[in-house]
C-alpha positions as semicolon CSV with decimal commas, in nm:
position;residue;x (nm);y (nm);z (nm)
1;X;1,818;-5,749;-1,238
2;X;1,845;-5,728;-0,871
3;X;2,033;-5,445;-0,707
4;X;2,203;-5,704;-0,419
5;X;2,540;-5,754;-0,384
6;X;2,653;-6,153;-0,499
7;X;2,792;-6,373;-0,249
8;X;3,166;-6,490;-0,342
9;X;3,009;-6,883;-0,294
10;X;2,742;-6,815;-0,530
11;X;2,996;-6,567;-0,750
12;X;3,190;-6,879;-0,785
13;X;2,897;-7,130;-0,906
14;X;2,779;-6,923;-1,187
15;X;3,027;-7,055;-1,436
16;X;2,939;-7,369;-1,334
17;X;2,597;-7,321;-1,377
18;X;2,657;-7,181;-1,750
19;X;2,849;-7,463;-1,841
20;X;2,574;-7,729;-1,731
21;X;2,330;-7,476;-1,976
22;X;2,537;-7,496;-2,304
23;X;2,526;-7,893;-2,174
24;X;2,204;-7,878;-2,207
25;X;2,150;-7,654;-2,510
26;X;2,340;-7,852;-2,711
27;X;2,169;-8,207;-2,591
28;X;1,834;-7,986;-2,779
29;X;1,689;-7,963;-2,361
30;X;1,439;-7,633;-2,397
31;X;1,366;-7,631;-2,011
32;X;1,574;-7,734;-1,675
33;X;1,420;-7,800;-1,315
34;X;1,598;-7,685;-0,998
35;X;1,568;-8,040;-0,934
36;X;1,752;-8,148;-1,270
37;X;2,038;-7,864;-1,225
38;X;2,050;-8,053;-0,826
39;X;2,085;-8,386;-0,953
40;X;2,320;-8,274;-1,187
41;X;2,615;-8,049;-0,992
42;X;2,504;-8,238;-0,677
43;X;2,416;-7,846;-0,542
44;X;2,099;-7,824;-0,282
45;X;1,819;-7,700;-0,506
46;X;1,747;-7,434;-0,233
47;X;2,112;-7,326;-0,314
48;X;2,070;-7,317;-0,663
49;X;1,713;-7,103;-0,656
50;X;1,899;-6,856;-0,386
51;X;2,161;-6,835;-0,654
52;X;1,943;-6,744;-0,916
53;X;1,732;-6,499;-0,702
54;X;2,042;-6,317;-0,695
55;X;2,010;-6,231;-1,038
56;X;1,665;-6,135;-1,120
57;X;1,371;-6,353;-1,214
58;X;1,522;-6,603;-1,415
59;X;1,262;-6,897;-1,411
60;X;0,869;-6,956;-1,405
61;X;0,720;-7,145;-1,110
62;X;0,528;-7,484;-1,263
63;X;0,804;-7,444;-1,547
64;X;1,134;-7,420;-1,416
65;X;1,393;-7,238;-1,642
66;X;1,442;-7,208;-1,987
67;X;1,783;-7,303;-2,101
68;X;1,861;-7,101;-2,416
69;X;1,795;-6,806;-2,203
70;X;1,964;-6,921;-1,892
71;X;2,261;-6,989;-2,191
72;X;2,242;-6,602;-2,293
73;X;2,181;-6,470;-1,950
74;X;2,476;-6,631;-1,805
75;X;2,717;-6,544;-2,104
76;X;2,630;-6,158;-2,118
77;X;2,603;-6,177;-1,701
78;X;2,979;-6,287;-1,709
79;X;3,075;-6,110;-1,957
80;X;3,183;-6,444;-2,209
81;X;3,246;-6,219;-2,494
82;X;3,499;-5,978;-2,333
83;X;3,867;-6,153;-2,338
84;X;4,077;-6,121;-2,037
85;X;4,421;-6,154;-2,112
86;X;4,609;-6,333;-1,861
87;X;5,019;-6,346;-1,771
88;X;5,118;-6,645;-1,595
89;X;5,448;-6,642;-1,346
90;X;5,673;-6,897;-1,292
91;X;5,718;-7,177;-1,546
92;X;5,810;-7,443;-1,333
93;X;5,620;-7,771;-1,310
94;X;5,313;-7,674;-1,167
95;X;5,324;-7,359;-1,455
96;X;5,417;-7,546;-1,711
97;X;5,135;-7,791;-1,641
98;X;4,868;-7,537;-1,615
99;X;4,986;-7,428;-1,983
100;X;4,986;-7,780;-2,156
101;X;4,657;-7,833;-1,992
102;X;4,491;-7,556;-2,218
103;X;4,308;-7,466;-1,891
104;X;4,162;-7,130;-2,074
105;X;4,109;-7,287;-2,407
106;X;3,729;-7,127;-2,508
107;X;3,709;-6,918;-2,202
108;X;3,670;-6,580;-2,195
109;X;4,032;-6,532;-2,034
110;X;4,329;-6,569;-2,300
111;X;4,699;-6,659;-2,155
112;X;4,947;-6,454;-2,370
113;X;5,264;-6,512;-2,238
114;X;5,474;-6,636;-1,981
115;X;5,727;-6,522;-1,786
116;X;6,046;-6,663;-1,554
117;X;6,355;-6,615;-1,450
118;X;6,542;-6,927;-1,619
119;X;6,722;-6,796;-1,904
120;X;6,694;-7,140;-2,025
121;X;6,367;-7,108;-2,053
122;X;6,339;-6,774;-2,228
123;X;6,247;-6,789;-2,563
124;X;6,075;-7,107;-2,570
125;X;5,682;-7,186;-2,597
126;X;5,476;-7,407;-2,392
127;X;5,156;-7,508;-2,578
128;X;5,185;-7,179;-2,809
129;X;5,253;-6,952;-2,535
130;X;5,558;-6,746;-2,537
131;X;5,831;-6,733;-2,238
132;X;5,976;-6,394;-2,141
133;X;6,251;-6,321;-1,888
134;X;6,085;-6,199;-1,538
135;X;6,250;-5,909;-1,654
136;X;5,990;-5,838;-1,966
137;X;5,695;-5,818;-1,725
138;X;5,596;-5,443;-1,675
139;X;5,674;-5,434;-2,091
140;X;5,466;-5,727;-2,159
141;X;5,178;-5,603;-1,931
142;X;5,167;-5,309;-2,113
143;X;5,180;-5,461;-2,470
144;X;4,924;-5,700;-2,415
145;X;4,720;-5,514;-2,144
146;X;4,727;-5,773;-1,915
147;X;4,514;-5,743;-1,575
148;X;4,532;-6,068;-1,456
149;X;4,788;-6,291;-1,388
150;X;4,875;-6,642;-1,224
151;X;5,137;-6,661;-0,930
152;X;5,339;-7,047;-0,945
153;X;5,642;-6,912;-0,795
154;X;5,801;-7,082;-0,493
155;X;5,653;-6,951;-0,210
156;X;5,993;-6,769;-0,082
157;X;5,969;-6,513;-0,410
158;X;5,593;-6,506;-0,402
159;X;5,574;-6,144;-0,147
160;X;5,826;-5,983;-0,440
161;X;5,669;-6,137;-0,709
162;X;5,355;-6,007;-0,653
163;X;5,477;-5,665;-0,535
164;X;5,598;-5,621;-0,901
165;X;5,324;-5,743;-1,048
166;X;5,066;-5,441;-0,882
167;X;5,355;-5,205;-0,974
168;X;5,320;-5,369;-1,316
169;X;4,923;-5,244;-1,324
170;X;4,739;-5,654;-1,275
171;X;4,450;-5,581;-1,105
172;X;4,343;-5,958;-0,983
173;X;4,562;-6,251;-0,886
174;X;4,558;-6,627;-0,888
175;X;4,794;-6,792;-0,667
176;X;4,869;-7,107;-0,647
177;X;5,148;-7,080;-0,363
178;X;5,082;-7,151;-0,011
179;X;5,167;-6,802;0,073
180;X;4,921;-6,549;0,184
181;X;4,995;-6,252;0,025
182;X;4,971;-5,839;0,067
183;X;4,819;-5,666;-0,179
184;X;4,621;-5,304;-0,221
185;X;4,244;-5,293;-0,156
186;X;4,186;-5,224;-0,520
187;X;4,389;-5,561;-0,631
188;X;4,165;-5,903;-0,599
189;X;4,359;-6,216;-0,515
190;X;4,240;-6,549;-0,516
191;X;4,439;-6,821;-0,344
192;X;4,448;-7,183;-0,490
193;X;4,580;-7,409;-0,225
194;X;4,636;-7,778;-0,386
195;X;4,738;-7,921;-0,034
196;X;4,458;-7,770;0,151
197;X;4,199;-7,885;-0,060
198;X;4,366;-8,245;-0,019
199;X;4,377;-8,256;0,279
200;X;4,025;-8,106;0,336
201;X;3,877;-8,370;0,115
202;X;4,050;-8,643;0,307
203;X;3,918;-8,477;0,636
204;X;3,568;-8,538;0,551
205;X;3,649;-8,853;0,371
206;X;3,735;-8,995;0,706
207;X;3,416;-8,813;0,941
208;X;3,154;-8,876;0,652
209;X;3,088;-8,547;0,572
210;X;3,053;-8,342;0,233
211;X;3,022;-7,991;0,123
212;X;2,834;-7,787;-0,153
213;X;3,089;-7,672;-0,432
């Protein structure tokens, strides 16, 4: 496998691209162009073969790739088998949403509890998952081993919120608040802006433009 550091863009495509593969697989497809994978994600083919050269010599030229092994490659490359357990913060709407929608369901990430500060709330389940009090987290991070969790906090608790959560031992973030957050060097955060991306779409819905996922 090739000794070069991945790109974040192309970090980010690679599920994608192992998702389209089972697609295949279980349609009984043995091979896959660049071309087909193109047509099919609507990604340049010159994207997808920079992708791939990435990761080694995946496909044959005059053949193209062949999807079983693509299927393996991809699951043991991102680690499919390993379960991450997640925490999520903040069982509000958007939280609360995220949990009905089974988002994780067959992944290899696992959300095992929940956590908020509405005593209300505590106690209850959303889809199967458990709510804590806010209070519970550094226990419940421990119990579980959590190391990653989702941030849907409102965006004046989200600084705090996160502090705890490093002190708590998560070692990557998702946040969904609009908030650009402080963290360590050693903690990864990813920031999920629903009103940027709207309002990016609509900006080059109106100039005729488009952009590789």
């Amino acid at each position: 496998m090739s000794e070069q550091k991945i790109p974040q863009v192309t970090a980010k495509r690679l599920p994608v691209y192992h998702r389209y593969m089972e697609k295949l697989q279980a349609s009984g497809k043995q091979r896959v162009s660049s071309k087909d994978i193109s047509e099919a994600l609507q990604i340049d083919p010159a994207t997808i073969r920079r992708d791939f050269s990435y990761l080694g010599e995946l496909g044959k030229k005059g053949y193209g790739y062949n999807v079983n092994y693509l299927v393996n490659f991809f699951r043991d490359f991102l680690k499919k088998d390993q379960v991450t357990n997640v925490i999520l913060v903040g069982v509000g709407n958007l939280g609360t949403a995220l949990l009905n929608y089974n988002l994780y369901k067959d992944e290899n990430s696992k959300i095992v509890a929940a956590v908020d500060v509405d005593s209300s709330k505590v106690g209850s389940k959303v889809n199967g998952v458990p709510i804590h009090h806010f209070s519970d987290l550094d226990k419940l991070c421990k119990e579980y081993a959590v190391t990653v969790a989702i941030v849907t906090v409102p965006a004046q608790v989200a600084q705090s919120v996160v502090d705890q959560l490093v002190m708590a031992g998560i070692q990557g973030i998702l946040n969904f608040t609009p908030v650009r957050l402080l963290v360590p060097k050693e903690v990864r955060i990813h920031y999920i802006d629903l009103t940027v991306e709207l309002q990016t779409l609509i900006y080059l819905l109106k100039n005729n433009e488009r952009f590789e996922a």
